[in-house]
DRENTI-105885 format. One line per field, with one value per atom (N, C-alpha, C, O): residue in one letter; x, y, z; chain. Coordinates in nm, 3 decimals, always signed. Example, Ala and Ser with C-alpha at 12.3 -4.5 7.8 and 13.67 -1.06 7.14 Angstrom:
aa [A_A_A_A_S_S_S_S]
u [+1.319_+1.230_+1.320_+1.424_+1.285_+1.367_+1.290_+1.341]
v [-0.569_-0.450_-0.330_-0.332_-0.225_-0.106_+0.003_+0.114]
w [+0.780_+0.780_+0.780_+0.846_+0.708_+0.714_+0.787_+0.804]
ch [A_A_A_A_A_A_A_A]
//
This chain:
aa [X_X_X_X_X_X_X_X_X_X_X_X_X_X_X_X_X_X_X_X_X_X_X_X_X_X_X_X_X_X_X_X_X_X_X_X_X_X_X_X_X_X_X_X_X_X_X_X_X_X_X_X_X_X_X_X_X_X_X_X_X_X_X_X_X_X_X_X_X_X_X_X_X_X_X_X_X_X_X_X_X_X_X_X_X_X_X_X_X_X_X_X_X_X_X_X_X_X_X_X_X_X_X_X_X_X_X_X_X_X_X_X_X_X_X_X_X_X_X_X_X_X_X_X_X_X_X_X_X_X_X_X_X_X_X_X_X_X_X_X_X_X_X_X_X_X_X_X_X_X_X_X_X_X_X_X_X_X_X_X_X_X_X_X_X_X_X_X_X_X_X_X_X_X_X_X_X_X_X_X_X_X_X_X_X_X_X_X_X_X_X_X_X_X_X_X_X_X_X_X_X_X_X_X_X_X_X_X_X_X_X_X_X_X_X_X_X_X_X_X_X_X_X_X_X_X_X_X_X_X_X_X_X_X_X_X_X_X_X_X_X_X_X_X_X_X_X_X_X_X_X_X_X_X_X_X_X_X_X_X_X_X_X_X_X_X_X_X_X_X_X_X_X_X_X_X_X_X_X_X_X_X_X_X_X_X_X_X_X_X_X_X_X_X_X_X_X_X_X_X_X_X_X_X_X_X_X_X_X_X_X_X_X_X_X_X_X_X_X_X_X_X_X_X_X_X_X_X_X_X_X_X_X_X_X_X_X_X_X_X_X_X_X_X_X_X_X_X_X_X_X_X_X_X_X_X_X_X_X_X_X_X_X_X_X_X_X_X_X_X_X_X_X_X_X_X_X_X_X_X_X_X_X_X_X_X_X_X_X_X_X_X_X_X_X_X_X_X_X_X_X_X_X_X_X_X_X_X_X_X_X_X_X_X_X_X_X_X_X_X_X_X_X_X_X_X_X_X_X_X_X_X_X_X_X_X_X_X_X_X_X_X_X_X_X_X_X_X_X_X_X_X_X_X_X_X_X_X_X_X_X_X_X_X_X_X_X_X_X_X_X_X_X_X_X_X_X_X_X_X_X_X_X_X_X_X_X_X_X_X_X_X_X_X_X_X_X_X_X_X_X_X_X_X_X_X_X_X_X_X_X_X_X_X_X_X_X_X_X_X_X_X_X_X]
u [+0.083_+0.000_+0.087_+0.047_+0.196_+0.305_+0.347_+0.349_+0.386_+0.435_+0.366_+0.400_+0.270_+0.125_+0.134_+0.185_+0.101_+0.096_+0.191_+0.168_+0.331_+0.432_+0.455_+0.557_+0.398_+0.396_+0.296_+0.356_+0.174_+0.078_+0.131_+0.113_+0.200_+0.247_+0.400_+0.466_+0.423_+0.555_+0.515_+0.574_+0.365_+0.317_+0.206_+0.167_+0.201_+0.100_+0.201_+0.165_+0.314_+0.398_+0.427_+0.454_+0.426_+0.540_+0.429_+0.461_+0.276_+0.172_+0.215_+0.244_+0.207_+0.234_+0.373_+0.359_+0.484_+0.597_+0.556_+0.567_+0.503_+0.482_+0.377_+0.417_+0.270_+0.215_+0.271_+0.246_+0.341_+0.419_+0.516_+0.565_+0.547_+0.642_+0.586_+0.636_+0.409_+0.373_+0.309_+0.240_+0.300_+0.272_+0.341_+0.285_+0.456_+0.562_+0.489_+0.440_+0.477_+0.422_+0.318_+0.354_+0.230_+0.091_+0.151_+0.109_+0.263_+0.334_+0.374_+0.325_+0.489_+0.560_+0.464_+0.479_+0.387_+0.275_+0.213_+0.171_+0.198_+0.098_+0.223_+0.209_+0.361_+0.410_+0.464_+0.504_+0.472_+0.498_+0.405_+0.435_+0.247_+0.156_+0.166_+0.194_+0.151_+0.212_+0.290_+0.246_+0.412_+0.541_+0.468_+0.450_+0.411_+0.385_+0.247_+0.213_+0.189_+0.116_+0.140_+0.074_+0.268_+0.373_+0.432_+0.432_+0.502_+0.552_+0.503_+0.574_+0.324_+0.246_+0.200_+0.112_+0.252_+0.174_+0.176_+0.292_+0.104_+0.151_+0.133_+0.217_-0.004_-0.093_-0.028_+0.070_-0.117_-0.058_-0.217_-0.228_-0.283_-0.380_-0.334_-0.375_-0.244_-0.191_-0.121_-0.180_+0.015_+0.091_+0.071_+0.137_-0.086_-0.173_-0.177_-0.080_-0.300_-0.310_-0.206_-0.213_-0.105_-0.016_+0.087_+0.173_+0.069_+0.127_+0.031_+0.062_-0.069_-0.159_-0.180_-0.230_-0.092_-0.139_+0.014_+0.031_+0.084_+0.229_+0.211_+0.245_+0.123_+0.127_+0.025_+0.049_-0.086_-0.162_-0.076_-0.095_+0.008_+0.078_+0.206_+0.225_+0.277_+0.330_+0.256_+0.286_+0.183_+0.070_+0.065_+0.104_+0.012_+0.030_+0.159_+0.157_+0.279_+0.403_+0.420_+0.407_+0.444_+0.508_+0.394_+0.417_+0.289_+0.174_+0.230_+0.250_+0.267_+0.347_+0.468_+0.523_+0.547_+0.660_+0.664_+0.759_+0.511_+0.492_+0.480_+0.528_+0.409_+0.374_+0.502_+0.513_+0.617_+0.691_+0.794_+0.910_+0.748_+0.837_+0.791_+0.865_+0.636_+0.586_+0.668_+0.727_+0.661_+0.669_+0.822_+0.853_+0.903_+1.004_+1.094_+1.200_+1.007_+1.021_+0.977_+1.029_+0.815_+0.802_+0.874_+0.863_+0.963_+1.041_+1.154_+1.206_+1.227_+1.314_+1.272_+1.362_+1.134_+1.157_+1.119_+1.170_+1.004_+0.989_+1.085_+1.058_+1.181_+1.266_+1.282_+1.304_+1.266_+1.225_+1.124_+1.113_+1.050_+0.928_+0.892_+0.793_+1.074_+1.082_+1.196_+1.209_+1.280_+1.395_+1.494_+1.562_+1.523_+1.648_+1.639_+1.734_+1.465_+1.427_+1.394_+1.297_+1.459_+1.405_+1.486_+1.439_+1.643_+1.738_+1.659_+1.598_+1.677_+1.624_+1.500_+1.503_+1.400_+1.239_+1.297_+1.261_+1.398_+1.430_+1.486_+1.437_+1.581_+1.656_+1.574_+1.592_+1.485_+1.407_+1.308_+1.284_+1.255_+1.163_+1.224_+1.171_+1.356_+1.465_+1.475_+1.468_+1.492_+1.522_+1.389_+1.384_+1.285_+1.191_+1.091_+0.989_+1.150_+1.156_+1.212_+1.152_+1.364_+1.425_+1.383_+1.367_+1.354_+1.284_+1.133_+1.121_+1.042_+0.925_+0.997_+0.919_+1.094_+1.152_+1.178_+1.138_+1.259_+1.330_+1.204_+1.202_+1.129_+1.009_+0.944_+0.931_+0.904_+0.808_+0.905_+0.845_+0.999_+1.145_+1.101_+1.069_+1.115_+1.124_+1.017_+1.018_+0.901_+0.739_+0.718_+0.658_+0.756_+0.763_+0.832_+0.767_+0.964_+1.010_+0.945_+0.925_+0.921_+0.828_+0.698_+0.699_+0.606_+0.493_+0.567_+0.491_+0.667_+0.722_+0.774_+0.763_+0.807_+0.834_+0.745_+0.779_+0.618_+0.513_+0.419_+0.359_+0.420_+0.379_+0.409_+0.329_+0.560_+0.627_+0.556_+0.463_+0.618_+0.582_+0.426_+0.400_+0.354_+0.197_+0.158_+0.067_+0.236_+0.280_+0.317_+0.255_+0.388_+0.473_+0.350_+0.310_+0.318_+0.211_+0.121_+0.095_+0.067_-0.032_+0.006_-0.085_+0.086_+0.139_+0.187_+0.184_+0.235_+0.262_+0.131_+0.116_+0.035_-0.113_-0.163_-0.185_-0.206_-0.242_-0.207_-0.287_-0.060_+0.029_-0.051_-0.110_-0.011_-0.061_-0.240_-0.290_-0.327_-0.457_-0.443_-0.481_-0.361_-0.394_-0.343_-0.367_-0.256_-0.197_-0.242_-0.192]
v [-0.120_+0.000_+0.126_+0.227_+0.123_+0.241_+0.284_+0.393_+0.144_+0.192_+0.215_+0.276_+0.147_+0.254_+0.398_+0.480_+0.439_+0.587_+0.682_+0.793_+0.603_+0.679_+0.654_+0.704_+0.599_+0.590_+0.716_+0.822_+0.721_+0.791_+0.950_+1.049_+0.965_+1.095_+1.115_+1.218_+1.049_+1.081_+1.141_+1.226_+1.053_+1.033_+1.209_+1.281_+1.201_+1.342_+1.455_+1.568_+1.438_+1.560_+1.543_+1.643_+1.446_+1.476_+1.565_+1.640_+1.508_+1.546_+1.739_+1.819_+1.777_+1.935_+1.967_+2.039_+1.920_+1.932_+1.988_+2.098_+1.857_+1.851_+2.013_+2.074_+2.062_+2.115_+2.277_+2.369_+2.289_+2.376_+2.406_+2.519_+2.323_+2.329_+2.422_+2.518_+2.321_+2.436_+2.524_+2.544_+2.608_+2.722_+2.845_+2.939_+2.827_+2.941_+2.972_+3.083_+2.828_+2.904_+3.010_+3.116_+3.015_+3.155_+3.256_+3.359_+3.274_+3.399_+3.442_+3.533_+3.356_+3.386_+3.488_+3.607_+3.411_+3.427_+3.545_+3.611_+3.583_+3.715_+3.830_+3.923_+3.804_+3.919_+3.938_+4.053_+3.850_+3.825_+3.938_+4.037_+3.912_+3.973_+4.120_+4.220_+4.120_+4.266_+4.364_+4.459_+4.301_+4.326_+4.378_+4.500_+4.261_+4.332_+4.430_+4.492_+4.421_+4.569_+4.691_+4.794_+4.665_+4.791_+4.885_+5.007_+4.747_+4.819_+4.936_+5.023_+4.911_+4.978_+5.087_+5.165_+5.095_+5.157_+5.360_+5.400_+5.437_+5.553_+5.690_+5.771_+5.673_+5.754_+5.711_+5.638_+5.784_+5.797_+5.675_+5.626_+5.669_+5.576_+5.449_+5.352_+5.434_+5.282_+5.249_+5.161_+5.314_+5.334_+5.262_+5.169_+5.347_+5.298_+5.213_+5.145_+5.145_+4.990_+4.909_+4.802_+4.948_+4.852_+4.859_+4.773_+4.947_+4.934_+4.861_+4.799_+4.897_+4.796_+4.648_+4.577_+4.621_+4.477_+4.409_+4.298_+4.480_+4.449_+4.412_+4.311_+4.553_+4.523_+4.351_+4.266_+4.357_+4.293_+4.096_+3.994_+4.112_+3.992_+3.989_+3.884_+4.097_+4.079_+4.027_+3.924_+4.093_+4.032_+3.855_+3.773_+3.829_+3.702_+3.579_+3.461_+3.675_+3.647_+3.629_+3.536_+3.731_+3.691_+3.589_+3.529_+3.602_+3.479_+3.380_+3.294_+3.351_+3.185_+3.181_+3.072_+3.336_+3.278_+3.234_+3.179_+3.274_+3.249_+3.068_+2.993_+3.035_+2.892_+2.854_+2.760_+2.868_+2.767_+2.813_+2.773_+2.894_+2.929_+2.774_+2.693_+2.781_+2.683_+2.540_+2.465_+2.516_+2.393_+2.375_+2.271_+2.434_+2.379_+2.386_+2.334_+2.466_+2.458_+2.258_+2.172_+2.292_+2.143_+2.034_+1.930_+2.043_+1.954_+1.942_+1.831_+2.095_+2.060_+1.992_+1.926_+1.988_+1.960_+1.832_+1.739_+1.809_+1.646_+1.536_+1.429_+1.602_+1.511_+1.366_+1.299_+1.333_+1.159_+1.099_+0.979_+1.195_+1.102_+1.100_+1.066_+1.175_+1.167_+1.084_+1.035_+1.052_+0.939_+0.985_+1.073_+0.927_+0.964_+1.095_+1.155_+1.153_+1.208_+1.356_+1.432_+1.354_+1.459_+1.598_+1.712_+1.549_+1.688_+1.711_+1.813_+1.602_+1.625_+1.786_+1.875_+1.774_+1.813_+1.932_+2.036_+1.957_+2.088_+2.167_+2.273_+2.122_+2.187_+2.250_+2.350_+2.159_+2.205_+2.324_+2.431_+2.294_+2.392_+2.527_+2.631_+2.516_+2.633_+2.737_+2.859_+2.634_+2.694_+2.748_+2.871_+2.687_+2.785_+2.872_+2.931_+2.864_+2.993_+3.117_+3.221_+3.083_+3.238_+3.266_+3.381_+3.118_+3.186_+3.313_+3.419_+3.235_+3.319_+3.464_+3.559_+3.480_+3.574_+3.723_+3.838_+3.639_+3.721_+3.804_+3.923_+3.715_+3.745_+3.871_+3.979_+3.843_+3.913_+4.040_+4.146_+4.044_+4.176_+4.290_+4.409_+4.205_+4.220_+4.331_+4.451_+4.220_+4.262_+4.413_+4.506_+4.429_+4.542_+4.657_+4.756_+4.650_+4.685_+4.763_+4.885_+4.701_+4.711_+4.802_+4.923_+4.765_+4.828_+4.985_+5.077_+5.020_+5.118_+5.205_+5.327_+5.148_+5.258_+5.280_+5.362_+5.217_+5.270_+5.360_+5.453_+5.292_+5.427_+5.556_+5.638_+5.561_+5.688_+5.744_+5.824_+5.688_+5.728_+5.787_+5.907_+5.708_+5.740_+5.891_+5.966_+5.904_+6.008_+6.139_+6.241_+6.106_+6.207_+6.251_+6.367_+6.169_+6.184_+6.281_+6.385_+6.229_+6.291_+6.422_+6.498_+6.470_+6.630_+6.650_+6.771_+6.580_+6.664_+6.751_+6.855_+6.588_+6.644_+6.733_+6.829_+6.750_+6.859_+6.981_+7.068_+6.997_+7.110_+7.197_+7.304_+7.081_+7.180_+7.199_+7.280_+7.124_+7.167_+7.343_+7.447_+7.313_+7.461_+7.553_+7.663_+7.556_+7.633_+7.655_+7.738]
w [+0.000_+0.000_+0.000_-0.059_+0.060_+0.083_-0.042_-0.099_-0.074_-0.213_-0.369_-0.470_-0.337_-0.454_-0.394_-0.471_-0.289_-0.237_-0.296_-0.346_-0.278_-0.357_-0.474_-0.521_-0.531_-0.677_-0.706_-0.721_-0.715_-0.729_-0.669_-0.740_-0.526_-0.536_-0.641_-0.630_-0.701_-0.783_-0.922_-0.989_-0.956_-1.067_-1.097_-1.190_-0.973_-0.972_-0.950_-0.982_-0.901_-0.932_-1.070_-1.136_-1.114_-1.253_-1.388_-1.481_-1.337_-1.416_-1.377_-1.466_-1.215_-1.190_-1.287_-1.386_-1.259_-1.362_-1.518_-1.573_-1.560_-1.657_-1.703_-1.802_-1.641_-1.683_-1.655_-1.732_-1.543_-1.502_-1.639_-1.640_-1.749_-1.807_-1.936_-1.996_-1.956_-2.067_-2.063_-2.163_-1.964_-1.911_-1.979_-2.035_-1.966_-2.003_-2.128_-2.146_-2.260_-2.415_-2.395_-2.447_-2.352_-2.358_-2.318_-2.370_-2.218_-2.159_-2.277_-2.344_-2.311_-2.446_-2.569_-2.596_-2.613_-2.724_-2.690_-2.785_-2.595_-2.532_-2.559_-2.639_-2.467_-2.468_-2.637_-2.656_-2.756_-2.911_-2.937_-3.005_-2.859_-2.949_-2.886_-2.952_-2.811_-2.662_-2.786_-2.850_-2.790_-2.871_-2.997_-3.008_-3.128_-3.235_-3.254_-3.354_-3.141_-3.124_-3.060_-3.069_-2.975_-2.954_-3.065_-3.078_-3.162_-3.252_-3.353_-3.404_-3.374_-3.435_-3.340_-3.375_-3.229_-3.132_-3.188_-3.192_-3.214_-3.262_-3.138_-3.099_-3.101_-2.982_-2.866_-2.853_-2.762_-2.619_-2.546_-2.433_-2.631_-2.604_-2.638_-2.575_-2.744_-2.847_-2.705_-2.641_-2.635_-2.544_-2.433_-2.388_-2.366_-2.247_-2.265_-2.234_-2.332_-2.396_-2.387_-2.326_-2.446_-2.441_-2.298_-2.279_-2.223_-2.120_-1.984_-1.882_-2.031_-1.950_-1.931_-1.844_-2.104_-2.118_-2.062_-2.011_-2.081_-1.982_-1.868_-1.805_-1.832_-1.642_-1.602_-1.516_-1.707_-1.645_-1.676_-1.609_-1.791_-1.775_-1.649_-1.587_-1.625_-1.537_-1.402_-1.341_-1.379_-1.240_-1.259_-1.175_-1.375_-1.409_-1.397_-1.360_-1.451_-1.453_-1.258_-1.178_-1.252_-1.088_-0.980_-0.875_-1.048_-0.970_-1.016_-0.929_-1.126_-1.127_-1.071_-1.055_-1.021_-0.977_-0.843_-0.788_-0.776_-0.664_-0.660_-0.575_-0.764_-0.746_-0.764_-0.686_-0.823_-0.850_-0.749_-0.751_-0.665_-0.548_-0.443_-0.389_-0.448_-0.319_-0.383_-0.306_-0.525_-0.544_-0.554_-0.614_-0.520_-0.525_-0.377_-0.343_-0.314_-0.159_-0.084_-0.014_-0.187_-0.168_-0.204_-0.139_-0.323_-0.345_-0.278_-0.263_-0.211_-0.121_-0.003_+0.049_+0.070_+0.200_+0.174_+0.235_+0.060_+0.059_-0.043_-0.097_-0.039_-0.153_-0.170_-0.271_-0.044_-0.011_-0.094_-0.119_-0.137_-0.189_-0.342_-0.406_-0.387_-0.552_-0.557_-0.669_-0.479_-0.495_-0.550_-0.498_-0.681_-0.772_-0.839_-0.889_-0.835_-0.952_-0.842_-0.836_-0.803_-0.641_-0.676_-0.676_-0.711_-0.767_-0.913_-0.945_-0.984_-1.144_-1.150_-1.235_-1.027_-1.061_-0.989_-1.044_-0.855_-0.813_-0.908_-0.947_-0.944_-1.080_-1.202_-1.271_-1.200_-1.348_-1.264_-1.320_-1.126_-1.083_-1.072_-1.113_-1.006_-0.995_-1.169_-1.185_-1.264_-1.386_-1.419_-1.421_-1.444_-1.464_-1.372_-1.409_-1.236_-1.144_-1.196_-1.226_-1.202_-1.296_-1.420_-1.460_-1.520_-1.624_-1.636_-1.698_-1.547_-1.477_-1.393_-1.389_-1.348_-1.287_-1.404_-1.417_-1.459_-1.561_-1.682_-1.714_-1.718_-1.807_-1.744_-1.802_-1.610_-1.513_-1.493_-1.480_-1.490_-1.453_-1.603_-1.597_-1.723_-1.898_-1.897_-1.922_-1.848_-1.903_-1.790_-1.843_-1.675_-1.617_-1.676_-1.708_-1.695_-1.792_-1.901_-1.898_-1.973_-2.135_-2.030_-2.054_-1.938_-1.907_-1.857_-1.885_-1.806_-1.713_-1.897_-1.911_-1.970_-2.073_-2.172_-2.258_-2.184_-2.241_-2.200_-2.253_-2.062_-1.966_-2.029_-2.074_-2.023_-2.012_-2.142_-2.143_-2.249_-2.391_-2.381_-2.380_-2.375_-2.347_-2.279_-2.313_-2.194_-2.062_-2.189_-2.220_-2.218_-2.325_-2.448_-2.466_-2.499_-2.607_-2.577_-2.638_-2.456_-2.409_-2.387_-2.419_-2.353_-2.257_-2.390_-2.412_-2.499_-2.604_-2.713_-2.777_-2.667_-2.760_-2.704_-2.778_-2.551_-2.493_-2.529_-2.565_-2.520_-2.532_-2.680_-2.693_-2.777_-2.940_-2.932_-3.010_-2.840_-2.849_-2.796_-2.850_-2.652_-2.595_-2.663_-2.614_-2.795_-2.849_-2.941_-3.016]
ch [A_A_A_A_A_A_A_A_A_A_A_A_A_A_A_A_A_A_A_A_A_A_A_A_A_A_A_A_A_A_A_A_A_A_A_A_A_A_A_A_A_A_A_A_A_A_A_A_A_A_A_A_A_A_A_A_A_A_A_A_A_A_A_A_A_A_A_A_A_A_A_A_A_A_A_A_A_A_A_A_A_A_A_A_A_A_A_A_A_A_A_A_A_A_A_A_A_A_A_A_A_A_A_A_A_A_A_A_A_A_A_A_A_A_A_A_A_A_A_A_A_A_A_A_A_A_A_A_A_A_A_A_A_A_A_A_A_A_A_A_A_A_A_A_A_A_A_A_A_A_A_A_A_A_A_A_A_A_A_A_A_A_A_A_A_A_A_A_A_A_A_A_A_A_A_A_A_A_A_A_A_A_A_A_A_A_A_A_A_A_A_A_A_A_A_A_A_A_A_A_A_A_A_A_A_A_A_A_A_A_A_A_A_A_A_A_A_A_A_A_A_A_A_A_A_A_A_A_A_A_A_A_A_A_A_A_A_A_A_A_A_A_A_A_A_A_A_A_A_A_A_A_A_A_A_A_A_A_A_A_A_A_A_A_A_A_A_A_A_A_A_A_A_A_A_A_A_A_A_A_A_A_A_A_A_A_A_A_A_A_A_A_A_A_A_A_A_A_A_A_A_A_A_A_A_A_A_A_A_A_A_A_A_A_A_A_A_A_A_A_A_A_A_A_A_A_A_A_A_A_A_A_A_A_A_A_A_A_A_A_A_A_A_A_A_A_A_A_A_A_A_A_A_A_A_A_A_A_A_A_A_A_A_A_A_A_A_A_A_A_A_A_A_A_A_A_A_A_A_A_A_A_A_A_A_A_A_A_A_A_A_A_A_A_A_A_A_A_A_A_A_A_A_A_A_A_A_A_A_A_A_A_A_A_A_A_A_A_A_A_A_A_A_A_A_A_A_A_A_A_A_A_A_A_A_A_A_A_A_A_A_A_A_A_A_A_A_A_A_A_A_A_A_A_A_A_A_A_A_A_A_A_A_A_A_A_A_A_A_A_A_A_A_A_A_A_A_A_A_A_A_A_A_A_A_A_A_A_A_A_A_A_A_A_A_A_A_A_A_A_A_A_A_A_A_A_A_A_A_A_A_A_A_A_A_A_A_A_A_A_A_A_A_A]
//
């Protein structure tokens, strides 16, 4: 019975692993599309928009870095109950911790200078109305 138990918890982490893994593609794909509607971006409204859609993936971004913060805490403290495969699943959780890190750093980034631009547009359009 012990050892069905740990089979079944090895088997249900590897399913979290596993899905933890294709997670990252929609981040990717969003900030692609983020990106090629930046590039067209012209207004201080195009700007907003697109600095909004930054922020609201970053929110997203660092909520997974939270999860893969718990789960690899969990893999350190329960490492017994992945065996051989216990460093293998920390390692990979660790790597796409900083990957989720780094993205979420990027996408702030990108939201903090559209801002600005947007910021600028605007006080520039203002400026020639009042004039």
């Amino acid at each position: 019975m012990r050892k069905q138990t740990g089979k079944f918890i090895v088997v249900v982490s590897m399913l979290g692993l596993l899905a933890s893994c294709a997670q990252m593609a929609p981040f990717e794909a969003r900030n692609a599309d983020t990106r090629r509607i930046a590039e067209n971006a012209r207004t201080y409204f195009d700007h907003d928009t697109v600095a909004r859609q930054y922020e609201i993936t970053a929110k997203e971004l660092l909520a997974e870095v939270e999860r893969q913060k718990k789960l690899l805490e969990h893999y350190e403290d329960k490492s017994y109950l992945y065996g051989k495969r216990a460093q293998d699943m920390r390692s990979h959780t660790w790597a796409l911790l900083r990957k989720y890190e780094m993205a979420a750093e990027e996408t702030v980034k990108q939201a903090a200078l559209h801002q600005k631009i947007s910021s600028e547009l605007a006080r520039n359009d203002h400026a020639k109305r009042v004039n």
